[in-house]
C-alpha positions in Angstrom: 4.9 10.9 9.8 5.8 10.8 5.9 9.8 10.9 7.2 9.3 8.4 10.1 7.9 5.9 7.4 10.7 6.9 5.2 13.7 6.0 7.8 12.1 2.9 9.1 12.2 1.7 5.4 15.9 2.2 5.0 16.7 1.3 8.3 14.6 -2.4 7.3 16.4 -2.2 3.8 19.6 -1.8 5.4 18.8 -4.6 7.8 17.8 -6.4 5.3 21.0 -6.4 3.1 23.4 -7.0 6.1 21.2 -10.2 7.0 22.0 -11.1 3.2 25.9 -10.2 3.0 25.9 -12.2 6.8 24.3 -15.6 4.5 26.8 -15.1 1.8 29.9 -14.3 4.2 29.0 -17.6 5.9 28.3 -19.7 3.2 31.4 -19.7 1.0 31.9 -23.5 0.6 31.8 -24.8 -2.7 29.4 -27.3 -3.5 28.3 -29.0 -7.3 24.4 -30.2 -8.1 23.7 -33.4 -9.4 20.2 -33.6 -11.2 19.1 -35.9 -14.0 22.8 -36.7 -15.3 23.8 -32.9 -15.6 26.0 -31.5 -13.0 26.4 -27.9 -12.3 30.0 -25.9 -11.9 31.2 -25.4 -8.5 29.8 -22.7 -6.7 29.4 -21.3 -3.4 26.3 -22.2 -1.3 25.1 -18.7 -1.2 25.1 -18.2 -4.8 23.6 -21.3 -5.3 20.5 -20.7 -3.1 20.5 -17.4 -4.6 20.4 -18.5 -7.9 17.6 -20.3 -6.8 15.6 -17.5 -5.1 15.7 -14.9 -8.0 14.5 -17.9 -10.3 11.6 -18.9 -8.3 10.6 -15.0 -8.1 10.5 -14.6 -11.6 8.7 -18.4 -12.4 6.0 -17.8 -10.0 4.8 -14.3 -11.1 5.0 -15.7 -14.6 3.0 -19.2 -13.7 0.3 -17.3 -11.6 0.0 -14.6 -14.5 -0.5 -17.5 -16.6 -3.2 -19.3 -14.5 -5.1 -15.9 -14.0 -5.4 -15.4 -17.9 -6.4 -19.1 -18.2 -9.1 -18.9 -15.6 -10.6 -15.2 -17.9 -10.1 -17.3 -20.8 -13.0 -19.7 -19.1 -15.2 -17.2 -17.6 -15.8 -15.1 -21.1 -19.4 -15.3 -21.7 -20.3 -16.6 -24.7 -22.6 -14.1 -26.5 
C-alpha cells in the first residue's frame, strides 16, 4: 500500500510538471504591465503569471500568519 501511494505521487508530480512545461511552451509571447506609471520589462506570459503565483503563495501564508497572531493577541486574557 505504502509503494502504491508512493508511485501515484510521482506519477501526479510528473503530471503535474508536464501540465506546467505545456503552459510555458505555449505561452512564449512577450507582453509588458502597465500599473500606476511603472512599466515592467518584457517578459513572456508564462513567466509573468508565474511570477505572479509564487508571490501570492508566499503573501498569503504571511498575511494569514499575521491575522492569526493578531486575533491571539485579542483573545489573551487579561489577568
Amino acid at each position: 500500500m505504502r509503494n502504491l501511494k508512493g508511485i501515484l505521487l510521482a506519477v501526479l508530480i510528473v503530471l503535474l510538471v508536464l501540465a506546467v512545461l505545456a503552459f510555458i511552451l505555449e505561452n512564449q509571447q512577450s507582453i509588458s504591465l502597465l500599473f500606476l506609471g511603472w512599466a515592467s520589462p518584457q517578459l513572456p506570459v508564462s513567466a509573468t503569471i508565474v511570477i505572479a503565483l509564487l508571490t501570492g503563495m508566499v503573501i498569503g501564508p504571511c498575511v494569514g500568519w499575521l491575522l492569526g497572531r493578531a486575533s491571539r493577541v485579542r483573545r489573551k486574557p487579561l489577568v
